[in-house]
BAVO-546373 format. One record per residue (C-alpha): residue number from 1; x, y, z. Coordinates in pm, whole numbers. Example, Ala and Ser with C-alpha at 12.3 -4.5 7.8 and 13.67 -1.06 7.14 Angstrom:
REM residues 2
{i = 1, xx = 1230, yy = -450, zz = 780}
{i = 2, xx = 1367, yy = -106, zz = 714}
***
This chain:
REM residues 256
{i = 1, xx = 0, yy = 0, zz = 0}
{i = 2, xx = 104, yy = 344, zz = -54}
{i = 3, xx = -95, yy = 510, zz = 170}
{i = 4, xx = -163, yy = 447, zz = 517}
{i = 5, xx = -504, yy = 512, zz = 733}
{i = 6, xx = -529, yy = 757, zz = 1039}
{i = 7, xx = -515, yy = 430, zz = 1250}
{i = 8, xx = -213, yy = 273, zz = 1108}
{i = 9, xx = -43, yy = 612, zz = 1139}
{i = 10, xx = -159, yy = 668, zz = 1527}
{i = 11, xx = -57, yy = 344, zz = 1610}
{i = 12, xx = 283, yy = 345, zz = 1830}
{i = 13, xx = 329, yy = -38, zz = 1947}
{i = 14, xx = 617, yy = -150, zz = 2239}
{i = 15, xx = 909, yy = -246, zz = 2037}
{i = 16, xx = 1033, yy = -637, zz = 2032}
{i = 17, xx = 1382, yy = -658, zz = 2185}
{i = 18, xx = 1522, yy = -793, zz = 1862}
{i = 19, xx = 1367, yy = -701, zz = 1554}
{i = 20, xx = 1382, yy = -792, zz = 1199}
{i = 21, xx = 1268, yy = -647, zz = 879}
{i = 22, xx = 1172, yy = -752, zz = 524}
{i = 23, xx = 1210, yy = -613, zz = 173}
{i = 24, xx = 984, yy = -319, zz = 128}
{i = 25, xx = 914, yy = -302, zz = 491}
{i = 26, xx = 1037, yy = 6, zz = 675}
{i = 27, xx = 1039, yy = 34, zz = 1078}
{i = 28, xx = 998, yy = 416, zz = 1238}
{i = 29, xx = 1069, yy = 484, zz = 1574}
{i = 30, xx = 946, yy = 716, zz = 1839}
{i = 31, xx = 1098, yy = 865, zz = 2198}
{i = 32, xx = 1050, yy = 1092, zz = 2417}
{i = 33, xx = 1396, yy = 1254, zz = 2479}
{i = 34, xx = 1339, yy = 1367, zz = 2852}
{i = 35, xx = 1443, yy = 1013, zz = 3024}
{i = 36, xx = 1547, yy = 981, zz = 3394}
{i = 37, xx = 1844, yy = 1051, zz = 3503}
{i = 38, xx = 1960, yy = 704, zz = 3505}
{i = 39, xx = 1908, yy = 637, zz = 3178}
{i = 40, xx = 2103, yy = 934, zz = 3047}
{i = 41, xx = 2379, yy = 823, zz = 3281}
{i = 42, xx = 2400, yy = 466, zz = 3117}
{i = 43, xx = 2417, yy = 657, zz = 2787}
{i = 44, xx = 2641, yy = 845, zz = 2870}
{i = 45, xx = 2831, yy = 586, zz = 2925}
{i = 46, xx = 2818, yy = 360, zz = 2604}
{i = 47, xx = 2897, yy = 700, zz = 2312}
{i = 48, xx = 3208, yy = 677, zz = 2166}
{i = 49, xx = 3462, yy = 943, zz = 2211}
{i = 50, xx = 3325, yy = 1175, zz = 1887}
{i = 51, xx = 2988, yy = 1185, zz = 2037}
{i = 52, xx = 3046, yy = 1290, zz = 2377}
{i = 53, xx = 3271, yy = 1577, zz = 2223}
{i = 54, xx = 2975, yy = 1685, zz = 1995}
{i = 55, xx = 2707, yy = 1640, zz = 2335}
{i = 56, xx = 2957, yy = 1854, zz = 2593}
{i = 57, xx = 2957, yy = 2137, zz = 2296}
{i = 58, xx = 2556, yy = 2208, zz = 2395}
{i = 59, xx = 2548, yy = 2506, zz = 2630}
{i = 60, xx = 2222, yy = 2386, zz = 2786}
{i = 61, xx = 2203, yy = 2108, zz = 2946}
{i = 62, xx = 1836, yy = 1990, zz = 2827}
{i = 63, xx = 1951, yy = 1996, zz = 2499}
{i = 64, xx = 2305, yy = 1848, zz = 2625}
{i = 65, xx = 2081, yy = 1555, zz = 2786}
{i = 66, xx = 1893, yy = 1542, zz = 2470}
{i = 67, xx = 2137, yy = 1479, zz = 2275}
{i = 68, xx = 2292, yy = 1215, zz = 2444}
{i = 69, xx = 1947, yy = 1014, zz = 2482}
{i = 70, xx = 1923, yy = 1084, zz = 2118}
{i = 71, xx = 2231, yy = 879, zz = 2049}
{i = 72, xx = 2194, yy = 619, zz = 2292}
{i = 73, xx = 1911, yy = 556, zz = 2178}
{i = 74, xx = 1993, yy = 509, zz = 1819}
{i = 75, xx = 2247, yy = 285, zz = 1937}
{i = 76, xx = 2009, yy = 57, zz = 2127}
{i = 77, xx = 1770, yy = 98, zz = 1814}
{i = 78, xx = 2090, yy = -54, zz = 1602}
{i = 79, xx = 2160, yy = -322, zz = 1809}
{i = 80, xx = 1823, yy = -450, zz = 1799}
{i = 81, xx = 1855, yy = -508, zz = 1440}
{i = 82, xx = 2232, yy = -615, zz = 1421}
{i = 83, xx = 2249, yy = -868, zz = 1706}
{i = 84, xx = 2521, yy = -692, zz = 1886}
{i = 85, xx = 2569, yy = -503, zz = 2202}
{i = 86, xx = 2486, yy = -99, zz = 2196}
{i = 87, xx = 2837, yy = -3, zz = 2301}
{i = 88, xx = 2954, yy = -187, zz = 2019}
{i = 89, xx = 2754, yy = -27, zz = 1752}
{i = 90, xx = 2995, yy = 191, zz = 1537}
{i = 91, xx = 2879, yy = 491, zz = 1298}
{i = 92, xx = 3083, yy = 622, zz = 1003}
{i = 93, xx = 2973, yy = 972, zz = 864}
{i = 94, xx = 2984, yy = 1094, zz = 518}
{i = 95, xx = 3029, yy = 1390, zz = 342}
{i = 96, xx = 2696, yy = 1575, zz = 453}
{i = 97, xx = 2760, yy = 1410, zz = 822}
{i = 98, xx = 2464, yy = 1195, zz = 757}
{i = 99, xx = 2595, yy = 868, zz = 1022}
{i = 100, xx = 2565, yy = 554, zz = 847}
{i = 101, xx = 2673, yy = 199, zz = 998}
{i = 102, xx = 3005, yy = 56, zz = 991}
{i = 103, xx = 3007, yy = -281, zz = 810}
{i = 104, xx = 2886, yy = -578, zz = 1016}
{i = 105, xx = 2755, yy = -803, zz = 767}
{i = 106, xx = 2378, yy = -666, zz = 816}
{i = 107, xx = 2244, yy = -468, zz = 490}
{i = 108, xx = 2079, yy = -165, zz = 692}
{i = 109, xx = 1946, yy = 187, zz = 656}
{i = 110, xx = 1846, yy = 502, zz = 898}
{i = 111, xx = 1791, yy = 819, zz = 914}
{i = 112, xx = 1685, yy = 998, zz = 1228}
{i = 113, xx = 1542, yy = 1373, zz = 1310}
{i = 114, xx = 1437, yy = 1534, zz = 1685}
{i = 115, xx = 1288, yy = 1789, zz = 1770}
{i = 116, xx = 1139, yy = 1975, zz = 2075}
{i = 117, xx = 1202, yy = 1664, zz = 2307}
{i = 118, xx = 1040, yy = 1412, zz = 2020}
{i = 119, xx = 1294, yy = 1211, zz = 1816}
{i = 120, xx = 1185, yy = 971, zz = 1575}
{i = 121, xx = 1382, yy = 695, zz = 1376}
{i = 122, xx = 1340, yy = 531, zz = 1002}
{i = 123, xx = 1475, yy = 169, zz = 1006}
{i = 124, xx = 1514, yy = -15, zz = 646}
{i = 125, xx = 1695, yy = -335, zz = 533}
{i = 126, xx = 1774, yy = -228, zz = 150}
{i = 127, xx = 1574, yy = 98, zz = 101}
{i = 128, xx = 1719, yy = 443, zz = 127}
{i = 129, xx = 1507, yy = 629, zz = 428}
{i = 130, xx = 1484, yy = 982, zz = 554}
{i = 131, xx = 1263, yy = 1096, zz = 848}
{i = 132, xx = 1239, yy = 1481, zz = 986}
{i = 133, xx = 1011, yy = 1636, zz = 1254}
{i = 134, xx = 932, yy = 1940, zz = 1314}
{i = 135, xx = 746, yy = 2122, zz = 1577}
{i = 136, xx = 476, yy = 2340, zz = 1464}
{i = 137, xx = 527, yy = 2689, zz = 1599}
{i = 138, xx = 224, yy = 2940, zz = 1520}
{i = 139, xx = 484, yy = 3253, zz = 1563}
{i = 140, xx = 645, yy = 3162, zz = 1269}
{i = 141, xx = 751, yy = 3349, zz = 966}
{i = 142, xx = 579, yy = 3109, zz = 753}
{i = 143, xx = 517, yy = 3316, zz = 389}
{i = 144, xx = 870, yy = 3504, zz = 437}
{i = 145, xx = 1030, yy = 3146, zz = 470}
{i = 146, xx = 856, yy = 2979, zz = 213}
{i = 147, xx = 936, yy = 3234, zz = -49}
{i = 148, xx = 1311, yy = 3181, zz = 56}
{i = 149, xx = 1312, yy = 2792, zz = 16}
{i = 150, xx = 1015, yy = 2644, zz = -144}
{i = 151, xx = 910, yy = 2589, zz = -512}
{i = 152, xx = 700, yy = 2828, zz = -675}
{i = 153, xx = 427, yy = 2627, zz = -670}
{i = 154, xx = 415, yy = 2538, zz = -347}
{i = 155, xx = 449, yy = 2929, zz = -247}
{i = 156, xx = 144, yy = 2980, zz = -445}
{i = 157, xx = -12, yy = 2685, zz = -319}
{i = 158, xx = 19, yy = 2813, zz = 76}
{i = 159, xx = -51, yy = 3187, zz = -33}
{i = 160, xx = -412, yy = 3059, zz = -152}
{i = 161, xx = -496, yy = 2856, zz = 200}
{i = 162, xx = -687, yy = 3057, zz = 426}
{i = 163, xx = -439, yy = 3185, zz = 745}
{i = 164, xx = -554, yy = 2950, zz = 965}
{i = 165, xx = -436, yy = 2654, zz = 741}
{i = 166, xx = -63, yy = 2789, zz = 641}
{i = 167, xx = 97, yy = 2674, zz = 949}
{i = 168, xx = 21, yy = 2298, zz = 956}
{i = 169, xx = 50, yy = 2349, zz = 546}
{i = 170, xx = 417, yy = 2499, zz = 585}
{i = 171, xx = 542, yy = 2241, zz = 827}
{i = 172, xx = 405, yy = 1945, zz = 578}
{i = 173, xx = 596, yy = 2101, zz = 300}
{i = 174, xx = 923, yy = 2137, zz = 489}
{i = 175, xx = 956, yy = 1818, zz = 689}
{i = 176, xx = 824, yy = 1616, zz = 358}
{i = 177, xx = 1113, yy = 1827, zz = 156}
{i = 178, xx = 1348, yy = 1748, zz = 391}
{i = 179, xx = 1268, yy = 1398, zz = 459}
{i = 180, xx = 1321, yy = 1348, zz = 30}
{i = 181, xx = 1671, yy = 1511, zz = 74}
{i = 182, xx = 1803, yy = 1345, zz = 391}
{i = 183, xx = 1665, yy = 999, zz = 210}
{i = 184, xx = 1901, yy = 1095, zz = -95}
{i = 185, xx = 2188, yy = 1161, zz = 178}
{i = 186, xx = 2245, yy = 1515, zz = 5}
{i = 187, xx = 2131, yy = 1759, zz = 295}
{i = 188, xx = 2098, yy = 2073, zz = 243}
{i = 189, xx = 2332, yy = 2053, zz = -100}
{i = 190, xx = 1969, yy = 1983, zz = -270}
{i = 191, xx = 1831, yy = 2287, zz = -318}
{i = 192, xx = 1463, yy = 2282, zz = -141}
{i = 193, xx = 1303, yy = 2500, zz = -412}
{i = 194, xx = 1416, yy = 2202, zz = -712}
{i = 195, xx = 1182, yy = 1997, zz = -605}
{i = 196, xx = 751, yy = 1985, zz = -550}
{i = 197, xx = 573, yy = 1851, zz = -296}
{i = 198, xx = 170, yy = 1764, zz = -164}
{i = 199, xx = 164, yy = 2006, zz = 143}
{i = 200, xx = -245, yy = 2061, zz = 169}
{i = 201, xx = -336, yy = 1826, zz = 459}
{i = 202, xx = -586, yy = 1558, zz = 411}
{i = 203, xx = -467, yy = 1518, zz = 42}
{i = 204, xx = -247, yy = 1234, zz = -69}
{i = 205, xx = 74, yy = 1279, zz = 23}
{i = 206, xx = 345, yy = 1297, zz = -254}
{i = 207, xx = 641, yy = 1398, zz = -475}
{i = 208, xx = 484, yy = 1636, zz = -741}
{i = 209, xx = 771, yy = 1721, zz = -952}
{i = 210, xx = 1137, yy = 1664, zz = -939}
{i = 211, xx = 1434, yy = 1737, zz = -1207}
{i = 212, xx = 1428, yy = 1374, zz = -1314}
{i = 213, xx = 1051, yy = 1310, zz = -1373}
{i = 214, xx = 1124, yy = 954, zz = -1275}
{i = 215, xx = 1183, yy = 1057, zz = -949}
{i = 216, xx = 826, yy = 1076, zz = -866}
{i = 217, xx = 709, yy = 764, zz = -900}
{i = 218, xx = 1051, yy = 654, zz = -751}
{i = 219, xx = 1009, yy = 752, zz = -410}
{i = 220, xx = 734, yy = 712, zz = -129}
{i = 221, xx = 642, yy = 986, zz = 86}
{i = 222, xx = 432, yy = 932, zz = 430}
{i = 223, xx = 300, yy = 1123, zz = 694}
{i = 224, xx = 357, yy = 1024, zz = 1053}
{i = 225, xx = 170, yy = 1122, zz = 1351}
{i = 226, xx = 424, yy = 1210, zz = 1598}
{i = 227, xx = 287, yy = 1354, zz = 1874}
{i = 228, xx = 87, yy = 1723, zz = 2040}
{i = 229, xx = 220, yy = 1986, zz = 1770}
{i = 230, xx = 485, yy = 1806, zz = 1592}
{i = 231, xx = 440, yy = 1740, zz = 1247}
{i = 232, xx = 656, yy = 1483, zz = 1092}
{i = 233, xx = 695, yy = 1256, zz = 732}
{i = 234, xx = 870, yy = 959, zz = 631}
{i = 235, xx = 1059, yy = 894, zz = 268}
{i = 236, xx = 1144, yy = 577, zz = 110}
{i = 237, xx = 1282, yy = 523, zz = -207}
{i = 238, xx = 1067, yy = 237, zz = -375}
{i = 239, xx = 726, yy = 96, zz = -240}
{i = 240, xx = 599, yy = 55, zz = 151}
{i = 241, xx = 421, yy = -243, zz = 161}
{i = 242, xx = 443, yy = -270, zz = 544}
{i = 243, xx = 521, yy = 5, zz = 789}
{i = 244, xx = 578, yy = -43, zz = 1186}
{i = 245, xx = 568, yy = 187, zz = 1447}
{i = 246, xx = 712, yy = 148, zz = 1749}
{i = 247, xx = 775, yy = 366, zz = 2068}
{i = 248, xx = 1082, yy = 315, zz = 2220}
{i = 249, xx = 1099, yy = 231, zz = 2614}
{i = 250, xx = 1386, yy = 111, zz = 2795}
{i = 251, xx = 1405, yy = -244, zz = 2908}
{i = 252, xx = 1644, yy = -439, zz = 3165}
{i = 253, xx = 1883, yy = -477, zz = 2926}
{i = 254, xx = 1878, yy = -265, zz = 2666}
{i = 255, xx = 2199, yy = -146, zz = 2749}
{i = 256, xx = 2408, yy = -445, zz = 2784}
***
């Protein structure tokens, strides 16, 4: 299916502790990054040497704890699929900083995006993922921004949705945009305004128009329900035939 119901969206399920994954089948993750203090300890304790530099850079220490759940968690996420222990888990980067897994004889992909104290996760065996999240701020310069980065027909499109409508129709857009780029591992180096998107909510979501035309029937895009004013989307390059959800909690030994 290329589409999913409200209900299969909505629907965030207690992970397994190991977990596997088919061909066209693509696994998204949710957590709340404010854990007890316990469990950011026993993160803190399993990042490698490059990731506690990058967490003791944040001046706040919210977003200093944030960050290290973030990565600990990924790690435990990993090592679900991979069979080995989180500590072990070990990230290469490439050009764009995008981390990608070091070779351990298991074919996977992942993308991951937080924000505001929600981080979610995109888990594929074969398929090229991106995920992004956003929280949906009303005081936003929504029409200023869009006419910086978006298409122009997406610009037009928001300028002709009543006010009430451009903020959820803005976030769509963006997190959908850059959920296509972060799934072709470009970042930012893809110009957001190259590209077309489905940003009215309620219609099908999709990739309008792209410089390759083949593009659009190449790629999947989904929206995700994420949580109280955080709007999120999901792309996969190829078909979804199944999509899980689940909500990450800490178990006894997640961390071993």
């Amino acid at each position: 299916m290329d589409q999913f119901s409200i209900s299969e969206k909505d629907l965030w399920l207690p992970p397994p502790e190991r977990c596997t994954l088919t061909a066209e089948e693509v696994h998204v993750w949710r957590v709340w990054l404010d854990q007890e203090p316990s469990t950011v300890q026993a993160f803190l304790e399993i990042l490698s040497p490059d990731e506690l530099v990058r967490a003791r850079k944040y001046y706040f220490h919210r977003d200093f704890e944030h960050f290290v759940v973030a990565r600990g968690v990924l790690r435990d996420i990993i090592s679900r699929y991979v069979n080995v222990s989180s500590h072990k888990v070990q990230f290469l980067y490439d050009q764009y900083g995008k981390p990608l897994l070091s070779p351990c004889g298991t074919p996977l992909c992942f993308n991951l995006s937080h924000s505001r104290g929600v981080a979610l996760y995109a888990v594929s065996q074969v398929q090229a993922v991106g995920v992004d999240i956003e929280y949906a701020r009303e005081d936003f310069s929504v029409d200023e921004i869009a006419a910086r980065f978006f298409s122009a027909n997406e610009v037009a499109t928001l300028r002709a949705l009543p006010s009430d409508l451009r903020t959820v129709a803005f976030f769509n857009c963006w997190t959908r945009k850059e959920a296509y780029i972060k799934a072709r591992g470009e970042g930012l180096s893809h110009p957001l305004d190259r590209f077309t998107v489905s940003i009215i909510q309620g219609e099908p979501v999709r990739l309008l128009k792209a410089d390759d035309p083949g593009e659009t029937s190449r790629w999947t895009l989904i929206e995700l329900s994420a949580g109280s004013n955080h709007i999120a989307s999901l792309a996969v390059e190829g078909k979804v035939r199944m999509l899980r959800q689940w909500h990450w909690m800490r178990s006894q030994d997640v961390l071993g």
